[in-house]
SEDRENBA-298000 format. One record per atom (N, C-alpha, C): x, y, z negated. Coordinates in pm, whole numbers, padded with zeros to 5 digits, always signed. Layout:
% SEDRENBA-298000
XYZ...
This chain:
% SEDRENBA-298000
-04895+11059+00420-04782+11065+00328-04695+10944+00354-04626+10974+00381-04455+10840+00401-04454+10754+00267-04448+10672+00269-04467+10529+00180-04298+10508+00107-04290+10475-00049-04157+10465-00061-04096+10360-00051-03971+10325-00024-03952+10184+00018-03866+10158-00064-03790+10257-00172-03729+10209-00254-03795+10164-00398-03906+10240-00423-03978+10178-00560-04025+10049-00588-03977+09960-00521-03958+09777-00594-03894+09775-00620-03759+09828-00623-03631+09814-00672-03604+09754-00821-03701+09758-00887-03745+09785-01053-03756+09663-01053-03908+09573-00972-03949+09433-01010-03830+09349-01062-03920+09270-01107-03852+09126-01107-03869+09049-00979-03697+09026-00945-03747+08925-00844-03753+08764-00813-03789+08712-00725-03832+08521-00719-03650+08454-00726-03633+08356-00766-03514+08276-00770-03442+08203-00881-03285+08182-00881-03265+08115-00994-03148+08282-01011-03117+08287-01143-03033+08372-01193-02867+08273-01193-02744+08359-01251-02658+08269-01219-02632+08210-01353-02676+08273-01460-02688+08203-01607-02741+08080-01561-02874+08081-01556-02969+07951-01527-02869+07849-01417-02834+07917-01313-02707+07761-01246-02619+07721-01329-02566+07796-01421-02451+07763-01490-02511+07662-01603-02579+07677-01644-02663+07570-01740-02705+07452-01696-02761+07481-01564-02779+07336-01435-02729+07262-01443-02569+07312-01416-02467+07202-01358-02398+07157-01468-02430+07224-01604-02367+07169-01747-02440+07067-01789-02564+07056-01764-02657+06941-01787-02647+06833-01708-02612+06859-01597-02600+06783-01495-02503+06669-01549-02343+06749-01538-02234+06699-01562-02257+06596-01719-02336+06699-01786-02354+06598-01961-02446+06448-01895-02527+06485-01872-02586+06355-01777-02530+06236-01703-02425+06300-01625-02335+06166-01512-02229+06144-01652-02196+06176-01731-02080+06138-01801-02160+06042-01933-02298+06081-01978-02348+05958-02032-02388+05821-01950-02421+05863-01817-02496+05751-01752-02331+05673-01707-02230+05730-01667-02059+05656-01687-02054+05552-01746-02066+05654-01887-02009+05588-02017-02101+05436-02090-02230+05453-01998-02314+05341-02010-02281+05238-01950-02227+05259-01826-02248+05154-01753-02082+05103-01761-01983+05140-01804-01855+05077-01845-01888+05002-01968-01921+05081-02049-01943+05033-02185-02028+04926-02201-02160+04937-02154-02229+04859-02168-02233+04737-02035-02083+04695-02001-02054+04589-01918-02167+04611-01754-02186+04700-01707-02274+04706-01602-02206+04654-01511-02093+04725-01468-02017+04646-01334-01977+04552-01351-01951+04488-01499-01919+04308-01474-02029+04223-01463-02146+04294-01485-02282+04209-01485-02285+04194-01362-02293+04311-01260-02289+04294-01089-02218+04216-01031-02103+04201-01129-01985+04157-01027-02029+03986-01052-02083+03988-01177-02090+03788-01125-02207+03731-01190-02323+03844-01106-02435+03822-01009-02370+03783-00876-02259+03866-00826-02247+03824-00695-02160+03710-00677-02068+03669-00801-01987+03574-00780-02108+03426-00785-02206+03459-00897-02295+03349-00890-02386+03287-00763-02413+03449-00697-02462+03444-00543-02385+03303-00470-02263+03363-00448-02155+03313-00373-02110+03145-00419-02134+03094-00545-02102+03000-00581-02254+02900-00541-02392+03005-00578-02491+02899-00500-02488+02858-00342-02456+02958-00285-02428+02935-00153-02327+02825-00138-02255+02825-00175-02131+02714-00137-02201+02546-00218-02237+02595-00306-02344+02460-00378-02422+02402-00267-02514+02491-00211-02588+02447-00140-02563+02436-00003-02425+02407+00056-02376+02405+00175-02291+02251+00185-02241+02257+00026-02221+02133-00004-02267+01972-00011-02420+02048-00042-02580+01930-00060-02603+01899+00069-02580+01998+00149-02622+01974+00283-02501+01894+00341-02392+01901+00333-02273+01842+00395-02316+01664+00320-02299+01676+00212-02355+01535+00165-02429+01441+00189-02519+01531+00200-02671+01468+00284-02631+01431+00429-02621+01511+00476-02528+01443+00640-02445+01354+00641-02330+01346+00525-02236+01277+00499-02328+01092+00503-02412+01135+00403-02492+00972+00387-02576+00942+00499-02638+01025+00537-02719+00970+00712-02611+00932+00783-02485+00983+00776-02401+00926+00889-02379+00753+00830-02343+00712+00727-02301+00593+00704-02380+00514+00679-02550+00594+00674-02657+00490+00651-02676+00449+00793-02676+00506+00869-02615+00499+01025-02535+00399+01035-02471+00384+01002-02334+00294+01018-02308+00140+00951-02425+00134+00876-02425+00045+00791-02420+00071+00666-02424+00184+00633-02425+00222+00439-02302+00207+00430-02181+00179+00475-02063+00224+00407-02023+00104+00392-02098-00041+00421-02021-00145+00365-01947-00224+00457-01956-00196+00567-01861-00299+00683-01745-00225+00663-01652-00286+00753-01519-00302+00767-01491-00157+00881-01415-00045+00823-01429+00038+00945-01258+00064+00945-01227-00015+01039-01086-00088+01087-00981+00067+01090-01049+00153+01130-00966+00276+01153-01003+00410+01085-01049+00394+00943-01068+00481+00886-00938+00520+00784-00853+00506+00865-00687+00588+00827-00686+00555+00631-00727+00464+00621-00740+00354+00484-00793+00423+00350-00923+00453+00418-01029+00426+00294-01021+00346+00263-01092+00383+00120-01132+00231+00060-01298+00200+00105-01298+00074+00148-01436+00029+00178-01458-00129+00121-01549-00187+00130-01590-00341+00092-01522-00453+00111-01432-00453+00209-01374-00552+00312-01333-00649+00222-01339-00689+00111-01292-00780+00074-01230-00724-00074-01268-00567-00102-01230-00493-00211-01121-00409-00189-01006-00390-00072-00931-00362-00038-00940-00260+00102-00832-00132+00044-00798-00050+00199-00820-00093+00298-00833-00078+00407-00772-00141+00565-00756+00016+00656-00617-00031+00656-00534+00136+00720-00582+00105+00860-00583+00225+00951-00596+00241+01038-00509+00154+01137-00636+00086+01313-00522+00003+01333-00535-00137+01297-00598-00181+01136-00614-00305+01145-00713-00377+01111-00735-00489+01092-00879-00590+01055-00925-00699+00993-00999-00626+00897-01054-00726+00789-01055-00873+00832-00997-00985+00799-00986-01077+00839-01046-01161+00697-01060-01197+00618-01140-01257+00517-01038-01259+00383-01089-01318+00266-01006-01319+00150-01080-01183+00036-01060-01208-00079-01121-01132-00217-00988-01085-00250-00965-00955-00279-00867-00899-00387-00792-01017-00499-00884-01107-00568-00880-01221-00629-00791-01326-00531-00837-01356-00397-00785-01472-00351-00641-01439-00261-00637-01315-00193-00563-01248-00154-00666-01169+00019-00721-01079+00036-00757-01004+00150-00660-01031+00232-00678-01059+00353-00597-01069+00502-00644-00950+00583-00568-00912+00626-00533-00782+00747-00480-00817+00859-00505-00805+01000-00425-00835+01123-00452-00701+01192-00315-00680+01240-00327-00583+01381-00379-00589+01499-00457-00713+01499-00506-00737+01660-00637-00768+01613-00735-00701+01689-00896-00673+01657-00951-00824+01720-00876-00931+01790-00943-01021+01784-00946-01104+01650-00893-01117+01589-00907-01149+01428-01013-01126+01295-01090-01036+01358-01159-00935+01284-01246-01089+01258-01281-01036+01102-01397-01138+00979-01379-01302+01066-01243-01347+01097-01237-01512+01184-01240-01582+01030-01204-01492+00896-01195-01620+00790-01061-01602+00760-01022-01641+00637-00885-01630+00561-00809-01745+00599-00868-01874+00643-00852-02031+00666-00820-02031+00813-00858-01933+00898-00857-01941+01035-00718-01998+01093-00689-02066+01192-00531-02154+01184-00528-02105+01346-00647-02006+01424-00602-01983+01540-00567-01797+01565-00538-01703+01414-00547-01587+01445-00390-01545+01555-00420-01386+01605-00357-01389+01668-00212-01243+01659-00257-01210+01576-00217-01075+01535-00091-01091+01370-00024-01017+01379+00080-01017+01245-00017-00964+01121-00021-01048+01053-00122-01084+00891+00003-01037+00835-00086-00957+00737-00041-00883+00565-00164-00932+00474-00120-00933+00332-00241-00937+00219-00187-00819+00125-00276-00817+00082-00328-00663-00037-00315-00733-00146-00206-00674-00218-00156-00688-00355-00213-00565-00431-00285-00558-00531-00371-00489-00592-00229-00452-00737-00177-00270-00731-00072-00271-00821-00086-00113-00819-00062-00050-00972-00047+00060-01012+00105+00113-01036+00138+00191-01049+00275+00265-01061+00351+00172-01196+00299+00191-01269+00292+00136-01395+00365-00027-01351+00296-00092-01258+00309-00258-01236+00407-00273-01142+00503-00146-01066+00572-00106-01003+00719-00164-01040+00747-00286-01074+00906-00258-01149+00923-00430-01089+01119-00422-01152+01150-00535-01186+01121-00602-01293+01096-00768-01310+01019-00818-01434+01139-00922-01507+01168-00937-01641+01240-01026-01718+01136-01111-01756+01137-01254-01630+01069-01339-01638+01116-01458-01776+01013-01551-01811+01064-01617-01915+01175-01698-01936+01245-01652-02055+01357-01699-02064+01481-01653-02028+01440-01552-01975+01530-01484-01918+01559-01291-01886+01664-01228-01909+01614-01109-01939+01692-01006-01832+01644-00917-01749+01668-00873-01619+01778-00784-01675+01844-00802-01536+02023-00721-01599+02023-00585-01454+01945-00511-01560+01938-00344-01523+02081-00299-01433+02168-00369-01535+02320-00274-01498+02379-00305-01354+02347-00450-01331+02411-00450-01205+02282-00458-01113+02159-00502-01119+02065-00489-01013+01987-00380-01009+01963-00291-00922+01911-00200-00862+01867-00162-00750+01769-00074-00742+01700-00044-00617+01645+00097-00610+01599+00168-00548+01564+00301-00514+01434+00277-00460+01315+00278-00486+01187+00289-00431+01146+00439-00331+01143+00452-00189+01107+00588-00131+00987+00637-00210+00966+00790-00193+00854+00811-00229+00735+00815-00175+00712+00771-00045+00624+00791+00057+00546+00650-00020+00601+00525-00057+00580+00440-00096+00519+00434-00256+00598+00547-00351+00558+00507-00468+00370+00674-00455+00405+00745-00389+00270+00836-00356+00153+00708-00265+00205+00642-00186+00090+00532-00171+00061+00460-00261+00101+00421-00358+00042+00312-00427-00046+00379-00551+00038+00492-00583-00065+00611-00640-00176+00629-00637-00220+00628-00474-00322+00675-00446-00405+00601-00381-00357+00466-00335-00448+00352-00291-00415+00218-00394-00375+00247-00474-00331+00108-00601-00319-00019-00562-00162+00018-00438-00157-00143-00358-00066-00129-00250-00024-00205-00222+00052-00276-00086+00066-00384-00020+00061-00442+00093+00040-00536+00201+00130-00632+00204+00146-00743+00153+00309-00790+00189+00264-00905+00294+00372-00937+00358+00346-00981+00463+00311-01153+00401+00248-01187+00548+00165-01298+00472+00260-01441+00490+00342-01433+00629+00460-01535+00640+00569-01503+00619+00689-01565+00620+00864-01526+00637+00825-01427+00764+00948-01355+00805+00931-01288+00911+00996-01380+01104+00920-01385+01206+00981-01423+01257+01061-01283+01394+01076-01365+01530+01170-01308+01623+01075-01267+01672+01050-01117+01708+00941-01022+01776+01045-00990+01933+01123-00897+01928+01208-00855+02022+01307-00757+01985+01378-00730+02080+01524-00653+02029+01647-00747+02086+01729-00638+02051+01865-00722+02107+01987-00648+01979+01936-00553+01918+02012-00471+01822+01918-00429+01676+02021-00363+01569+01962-00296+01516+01896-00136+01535+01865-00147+01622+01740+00012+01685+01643-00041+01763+01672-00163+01768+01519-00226+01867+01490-00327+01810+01540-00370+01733+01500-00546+01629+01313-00494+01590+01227-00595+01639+01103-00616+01602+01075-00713+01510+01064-00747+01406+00994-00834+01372+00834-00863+01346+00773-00992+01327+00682-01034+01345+00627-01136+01232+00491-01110+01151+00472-01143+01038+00352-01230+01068+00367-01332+01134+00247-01454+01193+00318-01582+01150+00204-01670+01178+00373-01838+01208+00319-01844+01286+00528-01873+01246+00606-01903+01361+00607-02033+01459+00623-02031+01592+00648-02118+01668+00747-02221+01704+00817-02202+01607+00963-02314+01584+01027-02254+01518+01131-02363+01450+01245-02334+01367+01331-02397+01330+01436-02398+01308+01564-02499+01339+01670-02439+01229+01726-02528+01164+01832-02508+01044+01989-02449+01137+01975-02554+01267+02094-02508+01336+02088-02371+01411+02224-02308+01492+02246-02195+01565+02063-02115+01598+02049-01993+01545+01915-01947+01585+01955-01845+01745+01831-01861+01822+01845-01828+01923+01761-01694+01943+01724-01617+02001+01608-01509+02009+01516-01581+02082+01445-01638+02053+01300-01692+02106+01169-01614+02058+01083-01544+02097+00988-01468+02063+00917-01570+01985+00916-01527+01868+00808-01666+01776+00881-01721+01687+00983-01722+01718+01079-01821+01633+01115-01813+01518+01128-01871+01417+01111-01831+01239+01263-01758+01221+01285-01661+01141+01386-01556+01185+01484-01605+01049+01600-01685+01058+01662-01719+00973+01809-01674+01066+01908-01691+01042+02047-01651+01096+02054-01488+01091+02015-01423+01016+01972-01276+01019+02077-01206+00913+02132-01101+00966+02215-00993+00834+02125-00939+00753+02169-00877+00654+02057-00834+00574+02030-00690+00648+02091-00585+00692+02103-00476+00797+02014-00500+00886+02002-00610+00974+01935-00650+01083+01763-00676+01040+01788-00719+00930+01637-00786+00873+01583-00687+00834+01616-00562+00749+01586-00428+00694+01531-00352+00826+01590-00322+00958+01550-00275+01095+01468-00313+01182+01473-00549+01153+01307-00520+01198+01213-00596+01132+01216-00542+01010+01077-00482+00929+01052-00334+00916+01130-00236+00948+01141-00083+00932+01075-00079+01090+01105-00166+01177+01088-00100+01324+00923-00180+01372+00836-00214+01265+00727-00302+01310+00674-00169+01323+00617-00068+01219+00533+00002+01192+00618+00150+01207+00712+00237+01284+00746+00313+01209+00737+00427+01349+00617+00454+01368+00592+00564+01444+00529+00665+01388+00468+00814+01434+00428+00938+01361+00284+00858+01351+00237+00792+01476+00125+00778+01484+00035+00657+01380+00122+00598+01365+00108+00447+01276+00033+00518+01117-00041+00400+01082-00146+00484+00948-00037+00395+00839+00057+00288+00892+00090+00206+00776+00276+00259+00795+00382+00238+00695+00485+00221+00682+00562+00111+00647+00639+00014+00772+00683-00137+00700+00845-00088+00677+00836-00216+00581+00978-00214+00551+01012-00379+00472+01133-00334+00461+01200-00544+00428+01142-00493+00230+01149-00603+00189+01084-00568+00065+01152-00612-00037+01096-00500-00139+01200-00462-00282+01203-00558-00350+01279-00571-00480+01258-00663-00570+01131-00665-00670+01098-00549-00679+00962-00493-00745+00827-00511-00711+00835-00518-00571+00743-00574-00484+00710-00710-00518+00828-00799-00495+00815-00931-00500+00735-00957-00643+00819-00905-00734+00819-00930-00840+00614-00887-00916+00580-00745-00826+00465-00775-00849+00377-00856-00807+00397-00892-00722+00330-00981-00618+00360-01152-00746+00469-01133-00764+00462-01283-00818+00351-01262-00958+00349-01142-01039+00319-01109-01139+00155-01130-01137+00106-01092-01005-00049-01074-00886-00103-01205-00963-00020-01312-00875-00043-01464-00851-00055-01544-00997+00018-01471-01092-00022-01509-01214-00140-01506-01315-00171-01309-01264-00232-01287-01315-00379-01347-01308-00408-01385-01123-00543-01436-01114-00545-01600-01101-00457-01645-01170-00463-01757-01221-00476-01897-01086-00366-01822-00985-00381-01870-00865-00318-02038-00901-00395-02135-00815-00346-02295-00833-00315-02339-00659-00189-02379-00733-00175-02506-00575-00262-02543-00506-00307-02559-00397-00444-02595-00338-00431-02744-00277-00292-02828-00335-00266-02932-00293-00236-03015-00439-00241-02944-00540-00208-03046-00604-00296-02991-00741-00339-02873-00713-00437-02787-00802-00377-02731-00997-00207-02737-00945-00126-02671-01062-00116-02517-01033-00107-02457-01158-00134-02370-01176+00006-02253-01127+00033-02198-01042+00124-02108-01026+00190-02068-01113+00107-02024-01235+00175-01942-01329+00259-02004-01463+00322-02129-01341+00398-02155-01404+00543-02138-01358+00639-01980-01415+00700-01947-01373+00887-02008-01351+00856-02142-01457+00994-02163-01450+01043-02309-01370+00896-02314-01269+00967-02448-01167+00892-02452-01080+00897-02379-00943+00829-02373-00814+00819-02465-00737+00932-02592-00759+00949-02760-00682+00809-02809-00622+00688-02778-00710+00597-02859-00661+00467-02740-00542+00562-02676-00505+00460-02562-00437+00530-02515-00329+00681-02605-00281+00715-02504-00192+00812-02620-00114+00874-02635+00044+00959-02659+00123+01122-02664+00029+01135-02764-00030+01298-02780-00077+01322-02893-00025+01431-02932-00061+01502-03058-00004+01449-03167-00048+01368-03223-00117+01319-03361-00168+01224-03326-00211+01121-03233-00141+00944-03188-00197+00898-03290-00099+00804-03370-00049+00704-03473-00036+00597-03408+00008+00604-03432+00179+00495-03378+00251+00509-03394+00394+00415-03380+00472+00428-03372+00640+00408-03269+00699+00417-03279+00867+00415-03128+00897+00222-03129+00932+00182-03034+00966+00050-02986+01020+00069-03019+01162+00199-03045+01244+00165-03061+01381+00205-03223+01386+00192-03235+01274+00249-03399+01258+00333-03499+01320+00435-03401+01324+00577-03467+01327+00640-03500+01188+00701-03626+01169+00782-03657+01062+00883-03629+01052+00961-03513+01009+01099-03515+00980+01136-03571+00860+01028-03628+00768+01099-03733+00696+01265-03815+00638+01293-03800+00524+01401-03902+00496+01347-03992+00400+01492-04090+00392+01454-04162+00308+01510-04150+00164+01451-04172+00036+01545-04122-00077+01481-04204-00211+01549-04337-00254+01500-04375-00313+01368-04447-00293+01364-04465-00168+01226-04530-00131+01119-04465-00098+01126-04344-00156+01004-04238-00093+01051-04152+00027+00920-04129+00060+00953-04046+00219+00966-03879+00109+01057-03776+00191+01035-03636+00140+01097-03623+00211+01125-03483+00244+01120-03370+00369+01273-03384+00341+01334-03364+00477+01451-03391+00489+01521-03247+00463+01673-03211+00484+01736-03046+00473+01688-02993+00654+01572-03002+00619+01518-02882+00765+01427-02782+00738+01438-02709+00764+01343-02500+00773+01213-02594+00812+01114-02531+00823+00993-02550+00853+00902-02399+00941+00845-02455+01037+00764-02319+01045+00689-02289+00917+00739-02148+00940+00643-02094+00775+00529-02120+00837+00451-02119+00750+00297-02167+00721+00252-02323+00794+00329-02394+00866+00308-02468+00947+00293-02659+00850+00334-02641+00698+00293-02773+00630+00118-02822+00616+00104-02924+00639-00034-03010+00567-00017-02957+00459+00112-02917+00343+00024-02901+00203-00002-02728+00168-00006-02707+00295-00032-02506+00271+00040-02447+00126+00197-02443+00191+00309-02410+00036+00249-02264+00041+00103-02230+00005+00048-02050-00026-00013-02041-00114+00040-01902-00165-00075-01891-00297-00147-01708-00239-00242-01727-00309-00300-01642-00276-00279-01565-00115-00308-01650-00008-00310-01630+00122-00163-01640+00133-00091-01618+00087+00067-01551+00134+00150-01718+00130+00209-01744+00213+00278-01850+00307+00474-01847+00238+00495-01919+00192+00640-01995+00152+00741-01888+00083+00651-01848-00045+00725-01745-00137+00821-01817-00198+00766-01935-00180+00874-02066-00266+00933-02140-00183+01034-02169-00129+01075-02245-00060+01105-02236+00066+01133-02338+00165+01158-02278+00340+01302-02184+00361+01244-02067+00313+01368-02028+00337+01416-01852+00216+01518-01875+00142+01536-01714+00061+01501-01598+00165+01487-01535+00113+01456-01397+00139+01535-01255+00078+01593-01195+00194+01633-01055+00188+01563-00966+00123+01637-00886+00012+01508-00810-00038+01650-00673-00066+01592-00580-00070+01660-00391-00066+01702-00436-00219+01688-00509-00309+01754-00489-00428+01874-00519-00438+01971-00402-00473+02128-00442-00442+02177-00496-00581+02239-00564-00545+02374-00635-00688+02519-00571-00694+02533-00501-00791+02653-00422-00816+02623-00305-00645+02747-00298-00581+02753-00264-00478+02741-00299-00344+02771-00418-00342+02820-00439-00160+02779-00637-00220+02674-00618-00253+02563-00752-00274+02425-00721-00255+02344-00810-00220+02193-00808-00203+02100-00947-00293+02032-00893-00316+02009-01017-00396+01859-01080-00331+01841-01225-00341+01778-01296-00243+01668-01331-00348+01559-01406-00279+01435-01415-00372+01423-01523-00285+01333-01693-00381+01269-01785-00314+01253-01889-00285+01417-01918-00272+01403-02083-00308+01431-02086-00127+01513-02238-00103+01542-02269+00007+01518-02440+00061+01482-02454+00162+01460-02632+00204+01608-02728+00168+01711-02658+00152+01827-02771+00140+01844-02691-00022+01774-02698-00118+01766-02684-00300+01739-02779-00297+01874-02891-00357+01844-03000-00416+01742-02961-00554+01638-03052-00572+01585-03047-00671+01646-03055-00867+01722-03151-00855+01824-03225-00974+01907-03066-01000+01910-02941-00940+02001-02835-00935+01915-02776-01056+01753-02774-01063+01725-02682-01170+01616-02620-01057+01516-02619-00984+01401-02539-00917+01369-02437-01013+01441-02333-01053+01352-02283-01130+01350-02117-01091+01312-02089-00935+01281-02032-00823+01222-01944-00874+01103-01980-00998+01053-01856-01058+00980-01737-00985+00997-01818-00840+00949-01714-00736+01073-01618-00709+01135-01523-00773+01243-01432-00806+01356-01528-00673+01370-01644-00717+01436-01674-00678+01623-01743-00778+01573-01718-00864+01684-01775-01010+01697-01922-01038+01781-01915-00998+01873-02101-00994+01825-02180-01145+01983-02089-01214+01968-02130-01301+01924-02121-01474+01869-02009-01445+01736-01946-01567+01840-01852-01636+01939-01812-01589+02050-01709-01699+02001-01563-01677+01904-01517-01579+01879-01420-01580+01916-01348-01468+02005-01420-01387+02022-01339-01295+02059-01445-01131+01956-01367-01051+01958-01370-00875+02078-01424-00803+02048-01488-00701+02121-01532-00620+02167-01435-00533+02321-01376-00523+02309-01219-00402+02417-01291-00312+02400-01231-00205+02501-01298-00071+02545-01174+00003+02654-01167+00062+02698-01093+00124+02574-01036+00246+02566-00922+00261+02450-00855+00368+02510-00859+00498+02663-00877+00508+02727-00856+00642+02697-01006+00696+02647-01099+00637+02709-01207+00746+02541-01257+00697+02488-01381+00833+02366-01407+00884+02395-01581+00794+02273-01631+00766+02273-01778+00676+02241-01859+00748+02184-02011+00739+02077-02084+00787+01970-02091+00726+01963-02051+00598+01874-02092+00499+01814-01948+00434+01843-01864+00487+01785-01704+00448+01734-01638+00512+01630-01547+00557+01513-01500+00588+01498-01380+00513+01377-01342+00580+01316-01187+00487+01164-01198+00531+01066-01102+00437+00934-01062+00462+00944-00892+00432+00835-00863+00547+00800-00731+00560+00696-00704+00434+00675-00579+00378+00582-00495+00348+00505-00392+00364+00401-00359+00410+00343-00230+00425+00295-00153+00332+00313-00024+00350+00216+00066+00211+00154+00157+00342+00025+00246+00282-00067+00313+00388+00009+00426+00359+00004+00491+00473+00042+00668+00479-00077+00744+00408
């Protein structure tokens, strides 16, 4: 008998029905739209997200520890950080408490007494006293933005309206950020040049100097100078891309902190052991016409006056007296010879800082450092076009 092949037709057969999928994928969908709504709601992806930012922040922590740690083997290496590292583009290190820009060398002196700097590495730690260095000396004036100004010294009250000056900013961002500037440690003398685009000057002492006609002698104490000429070479000592320092002829603000420096650390004559800060008569600290002293190479230029010997109307090599006219390292702020400084008077004046060797004394010394005759408050200014016998300039540096 033939077998039927249609009578299963009836069973039930194995699988899913399409009711039962349709219910599947409704559960399904109810499912991903709670497990959504969890993980927005209940902050899931911001929890991930800083897990990984925390990841990322230990990593850099600990890349840092390690840079550190290397950082100190290198300088325990080196000495721990406390020598003099002449070309570290002017950290601050030990040297005496003070920067040293790239380029130059700790030569001796305390923040307190004044730090010495020379450009020539034979100088390096010879001593602040050394009388054979060989290189152009600066000292580190320790000054905040704040200590940055012109000062209405006693008795007298600074006249805003006609004196003024413009500080660059390359200069006021250095002092910002290293709380200081270099002023040069002598008058400036004759480096080289024949113009203003090649005028060098040179911040050592000098090798001669003479009240009469000045000549270009390399060395020679730099008096007969325009104020133009004197501004170009102190601008042209330091002023390459490569140079870590920036010179220039120096402000009234400068001076003025610098004199403010010398007060503050209670700097004394080292010849007669008076106290600097005494601002309204410099006579006994500096090269004028009837100050009482000899030279260091011991020649007498001597007069006679009343029976006593005192220094006759002649310039002196800066730094070159037996009675060391310096305070805090820095060489004939008082006396020898005024000084050019960028602070203008009215318009088409410059005003001078310092005191000069032919200041009769009987006039009133009251030099004040500033340079103020006669205590009314206001500077001695001279025409910038024409060269003196008795006027001069000093450089300043600030670090790049």
């Amino acid at each position: 008998m033939k077998k039927d092949v249609g009578a299963t037709c009836g069973r039930p057969q194995n699988g899913i029905t399409l009711i039962a999928l349709i219910i599947t994928i409704i559960i399904m969908l109810i499912l991903a739209g709670v497990t959504i709504s969890i993980a927005v709601n209940g902050g899931l992806f911001k929890q991930a997200k800083n897990a990984a930012d925390l990841t990322n922040q230990a990593a850099q922590n600990e890349q840092e520890t390690i840079n550190n740690v290397l950082d100190e083997m290198s300088n325990n290496a080196n000495g721990g950080g406390s020598t003099n590292n002449a070309n570290d583009g002017g950290s601050t290190n030990n040297s005496g408490g003070a920067p040293i820009p790239a380029g130059f060398y700790y030569v001796g002196g305390t923040e307190n007494t004044g730090v010495v700097i020379s450009d020539n590495a034979a100088d390096e730690n010879k001593g602040d006293t050394c009388t054979t260095l060989q290189g152009n000396q600066f000292v580190w004036v320790p000054c905040t933005l704040a200590q940055l100004k012109e000062i209405s010294w006693a008795g007298e009250t600074f006249d805003a309206a006609n004196y003024h000056e413009t500080l660059p900013t390359g200069l006021t961002n250095s002092i910002n950020q290293y709380k200081g500037f270099y002023i040069g440690r002598y008058e400036i003398s004759y480096g080289s040049g024949t113009s203003v685009s090649d005028y060098v000057a040179l911040s050592r002492k000098s090798t001669s100097a003479t009240s009469n006609a000045w000549v270009n002698t390399s060395g020679r104490l730099w008096n007969y100078i325009t104020w133009s000429n004197a501004a170009a070479a102190c601008g042209n000592m330091y002023n390459k891309n490569t140079d870590s320092v920036v010179s220039h002829l120096i402000y009234g603000s400068e001076w003025d902190r610098t004199l403010q420096w010398l007060i503050d650390t209670n700097t004394a004559n080292p010849t007669n052991g008076k106290s600097l800060a005494d601002v309204q008569n410099s006579s006994y600290w500096g090269n004028y016409f009837y100050t009482k002293f000899t030279y260091s190479e011991g020649i007498n230029y001597g007069g006679t006056w009343n029976g006593t010997k005192y220094s006759a109307n002649v310039v002196i090599n800066t730094g070159d007296s037996v009675a060391n006219f310096k305070a805090n390292n820095i060489y004939d702020l008082a006396g020898n010879l005024w000084e050019w400084t960028q602070e203008k008077y009215s318009t088409n004046s410059q005003a001078i800082r310092g005191g000069t060797y032919d200041q009769y004394l009987w006039t009133g010394v009251y030099c004040r450092y500033d340079g103020n005759l006669g205590g009314g408050g206001d500077m001695p200014t001279w025409d910038p076009t024409k060269a003196y016998a008795d006027v001069g300039a000093r450089v300043v540096l600030y670090i790049k």
